[in-house]
LODOGU-720685 format. One record per residue: residue number from 0; residue in three letters; x, y, z of N, C-alpha, C, O in turn. Coordinates in Angstrom, 2 decimals, padded with zeros to 5 digits. Each point is the difference from the previous one (the first is absolute). Example, Ala and Ser with C-alpha at 12.3 -4.5 7.8 and 13.67 -1.06 7.14 Angstrom:
% LODOGU-720685
SITE num residu     n.x     n.y     n.z    ca.x    ca.y    ca.z     c.x     c.y     c.z     o.x     o.y     o.z
SITE   0    ALA  013.19 -005.69  007.80 -000.89  001.19  000.00  000.90  001.20  000.00  001.04 -000.02  000.66
SITE   1    SER -001.39  001.07 -001.38  000.82  001.19  000.06 -000.77  001.09  000.73  000.51  001.11  000.17
//
This chain:
% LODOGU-720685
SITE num residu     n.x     n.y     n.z    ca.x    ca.y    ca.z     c.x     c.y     c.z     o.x     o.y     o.z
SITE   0    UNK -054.80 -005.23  026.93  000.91 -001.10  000.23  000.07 -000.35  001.49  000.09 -001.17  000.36
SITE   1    UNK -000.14  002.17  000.47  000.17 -000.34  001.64 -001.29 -000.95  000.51  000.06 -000.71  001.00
SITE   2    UNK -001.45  000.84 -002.03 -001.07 -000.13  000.63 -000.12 -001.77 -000.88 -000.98 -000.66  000.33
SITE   3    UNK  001.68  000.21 -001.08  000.42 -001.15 -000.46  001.06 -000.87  000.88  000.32 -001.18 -000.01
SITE   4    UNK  000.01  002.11  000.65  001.13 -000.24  001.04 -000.53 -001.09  001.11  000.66 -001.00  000.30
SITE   5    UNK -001.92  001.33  000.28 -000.79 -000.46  001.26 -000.23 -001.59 -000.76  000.03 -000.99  000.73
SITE   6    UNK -000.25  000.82 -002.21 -000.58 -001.15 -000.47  001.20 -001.17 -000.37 -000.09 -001.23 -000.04
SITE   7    UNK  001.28  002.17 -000.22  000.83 -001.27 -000.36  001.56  000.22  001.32  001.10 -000.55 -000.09
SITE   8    UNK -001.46  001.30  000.95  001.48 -000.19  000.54 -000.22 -000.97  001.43 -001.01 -000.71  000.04
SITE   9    UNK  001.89  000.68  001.03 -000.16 -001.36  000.86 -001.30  000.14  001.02  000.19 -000.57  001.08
SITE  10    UNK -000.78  000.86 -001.14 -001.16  000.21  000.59 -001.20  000.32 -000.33 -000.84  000.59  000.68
SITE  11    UNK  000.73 -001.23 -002.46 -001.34  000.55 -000.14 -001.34  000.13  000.73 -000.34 -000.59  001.03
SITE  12    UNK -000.41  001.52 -001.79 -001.75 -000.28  000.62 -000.80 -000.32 -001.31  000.25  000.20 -001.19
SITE  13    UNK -001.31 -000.78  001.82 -000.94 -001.00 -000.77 -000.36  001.16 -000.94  000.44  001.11  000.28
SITE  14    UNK -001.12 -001.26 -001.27 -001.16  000.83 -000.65 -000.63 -000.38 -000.65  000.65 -000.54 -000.90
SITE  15    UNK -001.80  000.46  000.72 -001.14  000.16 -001.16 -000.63  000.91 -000.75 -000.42  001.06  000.47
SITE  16    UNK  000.34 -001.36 -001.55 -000.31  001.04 -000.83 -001.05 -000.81 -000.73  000.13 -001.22 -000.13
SITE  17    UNK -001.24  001.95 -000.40 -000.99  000.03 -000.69 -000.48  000.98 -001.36 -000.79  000.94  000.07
SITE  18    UNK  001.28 -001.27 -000.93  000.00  001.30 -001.18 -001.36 -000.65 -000.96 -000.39 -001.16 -000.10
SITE  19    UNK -000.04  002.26 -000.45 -001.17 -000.31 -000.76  001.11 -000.39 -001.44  001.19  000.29  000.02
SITE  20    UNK -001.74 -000.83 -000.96  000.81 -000.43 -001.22  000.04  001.52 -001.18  000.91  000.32 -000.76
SITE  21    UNK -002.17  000.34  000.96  000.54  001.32 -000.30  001.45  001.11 -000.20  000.50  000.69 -000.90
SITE  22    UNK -000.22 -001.03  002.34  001.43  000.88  000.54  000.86 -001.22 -000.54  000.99  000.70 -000.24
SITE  23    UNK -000.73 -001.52  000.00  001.16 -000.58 -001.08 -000.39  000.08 -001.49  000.89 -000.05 -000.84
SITE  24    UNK -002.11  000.18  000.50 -000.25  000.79 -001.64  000.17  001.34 -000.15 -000.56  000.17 -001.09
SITE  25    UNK  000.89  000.71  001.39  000.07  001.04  000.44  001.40  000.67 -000.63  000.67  000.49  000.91
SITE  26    UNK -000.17 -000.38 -002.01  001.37  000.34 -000.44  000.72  001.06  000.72 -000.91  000.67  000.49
SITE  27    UNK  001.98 -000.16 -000.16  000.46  001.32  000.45  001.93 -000.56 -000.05  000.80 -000.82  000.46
SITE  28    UNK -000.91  001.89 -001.33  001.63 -000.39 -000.12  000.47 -000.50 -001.41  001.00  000.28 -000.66
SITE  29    UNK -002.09 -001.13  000.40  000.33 -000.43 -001.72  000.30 -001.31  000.58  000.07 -000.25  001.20
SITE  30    UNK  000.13 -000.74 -002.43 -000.30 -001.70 -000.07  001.34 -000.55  001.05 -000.12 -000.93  000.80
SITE  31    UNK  001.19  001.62 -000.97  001.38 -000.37  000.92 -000.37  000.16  000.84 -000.53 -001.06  000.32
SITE  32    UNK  000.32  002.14  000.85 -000.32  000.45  001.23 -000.86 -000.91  000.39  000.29 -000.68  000.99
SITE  33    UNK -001.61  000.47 -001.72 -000.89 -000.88  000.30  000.98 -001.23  000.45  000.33 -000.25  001.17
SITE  34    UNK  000.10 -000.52 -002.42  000.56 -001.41  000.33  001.00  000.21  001.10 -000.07 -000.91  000.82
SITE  35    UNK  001.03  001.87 -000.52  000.42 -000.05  001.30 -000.80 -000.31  001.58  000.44 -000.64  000.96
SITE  36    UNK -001.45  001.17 -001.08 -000.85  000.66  000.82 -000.61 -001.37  000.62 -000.03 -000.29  001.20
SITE  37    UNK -000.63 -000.83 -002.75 -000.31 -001.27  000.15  000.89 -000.61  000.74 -000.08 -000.27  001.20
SITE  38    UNK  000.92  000.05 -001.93  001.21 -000.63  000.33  000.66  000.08  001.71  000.16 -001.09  000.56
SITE  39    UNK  000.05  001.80 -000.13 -000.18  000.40  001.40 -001.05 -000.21  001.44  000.08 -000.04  001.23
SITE  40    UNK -000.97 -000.04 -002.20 -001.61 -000.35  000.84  000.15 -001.79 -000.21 -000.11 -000.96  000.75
SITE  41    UNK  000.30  001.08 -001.66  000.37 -002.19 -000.07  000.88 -000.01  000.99 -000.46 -000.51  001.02
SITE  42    UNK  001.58  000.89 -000.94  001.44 -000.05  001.02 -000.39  000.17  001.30  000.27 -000.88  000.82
SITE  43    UNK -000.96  002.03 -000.44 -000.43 -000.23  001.32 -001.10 -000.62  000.49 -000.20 -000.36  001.15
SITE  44    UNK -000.76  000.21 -002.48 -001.35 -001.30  000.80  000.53 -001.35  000.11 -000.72 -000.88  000.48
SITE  45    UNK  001.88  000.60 -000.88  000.70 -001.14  000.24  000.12 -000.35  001.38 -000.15 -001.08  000.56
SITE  46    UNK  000.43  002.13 -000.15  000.44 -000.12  001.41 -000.79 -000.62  001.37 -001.19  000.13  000.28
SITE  47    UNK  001.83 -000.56  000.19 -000.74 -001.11  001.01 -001.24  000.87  000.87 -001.13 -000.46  000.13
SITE  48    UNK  001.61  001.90  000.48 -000.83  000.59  000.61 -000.73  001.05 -000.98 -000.22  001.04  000.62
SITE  49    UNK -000.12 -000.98 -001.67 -000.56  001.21 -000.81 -001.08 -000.72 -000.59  000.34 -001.12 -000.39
SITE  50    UNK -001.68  001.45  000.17 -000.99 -000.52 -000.47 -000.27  001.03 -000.93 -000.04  001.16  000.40
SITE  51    UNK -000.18 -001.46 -001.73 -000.76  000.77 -000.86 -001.38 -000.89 -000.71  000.00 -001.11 -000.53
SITE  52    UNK -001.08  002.02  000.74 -000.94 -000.81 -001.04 -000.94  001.31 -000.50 -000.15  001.12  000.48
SITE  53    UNK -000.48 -001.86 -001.80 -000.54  001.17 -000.90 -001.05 -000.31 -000.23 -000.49 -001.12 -000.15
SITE  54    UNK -000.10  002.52  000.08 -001.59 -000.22 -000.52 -000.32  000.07 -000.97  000.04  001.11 -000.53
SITE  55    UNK -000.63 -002.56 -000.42 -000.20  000.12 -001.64 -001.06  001.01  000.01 -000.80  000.11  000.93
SITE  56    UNK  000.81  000.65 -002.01 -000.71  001.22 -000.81 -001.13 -000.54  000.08 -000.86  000.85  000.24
SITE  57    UNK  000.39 -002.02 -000.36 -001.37 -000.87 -000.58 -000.26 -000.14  001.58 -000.44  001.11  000.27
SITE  58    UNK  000.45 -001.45  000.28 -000.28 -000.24  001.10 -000.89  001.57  000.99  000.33  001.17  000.18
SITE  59    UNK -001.47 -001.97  000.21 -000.67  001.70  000.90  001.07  000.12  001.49  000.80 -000.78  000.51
SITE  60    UNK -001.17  001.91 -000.23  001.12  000.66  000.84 -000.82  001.08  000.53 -001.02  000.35 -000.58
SITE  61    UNK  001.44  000.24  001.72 -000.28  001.02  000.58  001.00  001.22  000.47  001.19 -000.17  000.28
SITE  62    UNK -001.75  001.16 -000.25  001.15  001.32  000.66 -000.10  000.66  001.19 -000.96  000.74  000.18
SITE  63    UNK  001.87 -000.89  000.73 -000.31  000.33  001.29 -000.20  001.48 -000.24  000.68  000.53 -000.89
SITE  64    UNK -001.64  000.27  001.67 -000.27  000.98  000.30  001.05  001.33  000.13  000.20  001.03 -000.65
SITE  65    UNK  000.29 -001.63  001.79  001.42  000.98  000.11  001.56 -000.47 -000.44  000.45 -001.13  000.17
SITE  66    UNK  000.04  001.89 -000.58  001.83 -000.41 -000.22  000.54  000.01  001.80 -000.23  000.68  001.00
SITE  67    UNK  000.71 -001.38 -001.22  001.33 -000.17  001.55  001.24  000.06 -000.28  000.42 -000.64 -000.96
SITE  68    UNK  000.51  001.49  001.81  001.72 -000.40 -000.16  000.35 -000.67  001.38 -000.57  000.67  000.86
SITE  69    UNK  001.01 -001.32 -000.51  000.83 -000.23  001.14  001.38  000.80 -000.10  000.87  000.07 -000.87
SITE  70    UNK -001.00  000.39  001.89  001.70  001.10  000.41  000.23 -000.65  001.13 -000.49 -000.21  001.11
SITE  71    UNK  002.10 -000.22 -002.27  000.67 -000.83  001.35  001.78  000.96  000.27  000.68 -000.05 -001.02
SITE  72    UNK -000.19  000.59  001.86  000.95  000.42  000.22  001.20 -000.79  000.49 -000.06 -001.23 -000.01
SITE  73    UNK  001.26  001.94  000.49  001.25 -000.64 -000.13  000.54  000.77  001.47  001.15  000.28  000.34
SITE  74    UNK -002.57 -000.03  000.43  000.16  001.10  001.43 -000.23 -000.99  000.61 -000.08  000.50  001.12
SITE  75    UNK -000.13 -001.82 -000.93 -000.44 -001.22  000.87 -001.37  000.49  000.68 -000.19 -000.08  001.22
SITE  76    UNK -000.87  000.65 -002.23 -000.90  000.63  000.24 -001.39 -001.28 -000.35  000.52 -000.70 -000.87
SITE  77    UNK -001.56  000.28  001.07 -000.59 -001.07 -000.50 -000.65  000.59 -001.00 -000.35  001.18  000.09
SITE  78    UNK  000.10 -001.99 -001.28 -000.97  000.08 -001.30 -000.98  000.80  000.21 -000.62 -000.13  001.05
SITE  79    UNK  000.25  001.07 -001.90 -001.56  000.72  000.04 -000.82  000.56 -001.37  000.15  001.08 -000.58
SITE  80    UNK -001.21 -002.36  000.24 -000.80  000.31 -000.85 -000.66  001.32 -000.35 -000.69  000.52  000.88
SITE  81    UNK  000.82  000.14 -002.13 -000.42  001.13 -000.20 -001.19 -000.08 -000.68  000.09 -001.03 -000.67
SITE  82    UNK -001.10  001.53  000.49 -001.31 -000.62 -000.52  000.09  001.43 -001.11  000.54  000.98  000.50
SITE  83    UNK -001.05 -000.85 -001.95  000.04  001.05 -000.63 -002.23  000.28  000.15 -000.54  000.99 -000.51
//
């Protein structure tokens, strides 16, 4: 909830997101959880600064090599990509 916080309270930040259409077929939780889950992702791609777009299944695609996290702290420390 805190990390929903950055997206809807007076100062949001931008984001984009890119999900393959997979990870929304993907059940976990059962059909409610799911439709919450939707339902929420509509609510915030609404939003003026949040971009979501998806990659149809049919469509070719590629997989980056390595996973990345960005670690961002609350030490006024700057961002630092973690490469796995």
């Amino acid at each position: 909830m805190a990390r929903k916080g950055v997206l809807t309270g007076d100062d949001p930040v931008e984001l984009r997101v890119i999900l393959d259409e997979a990870a929304l077929r993907r059940v976990v939780g059962g059909p409610d959880i799911m439709r919450e889950q939707y339902a929420e992702t509509e609510r915030l791609a609404a939003l003026d600064h949040v971009t979501v777009q998806i990659v149809p299944l049919r469509r070719d695609t590629f997989r980056e090599a390595a996973n990345f996290v960005l670690l961002d702290s609350d030490h006024n420390l700057e961002p630092v990509v973690m490469e796995e």
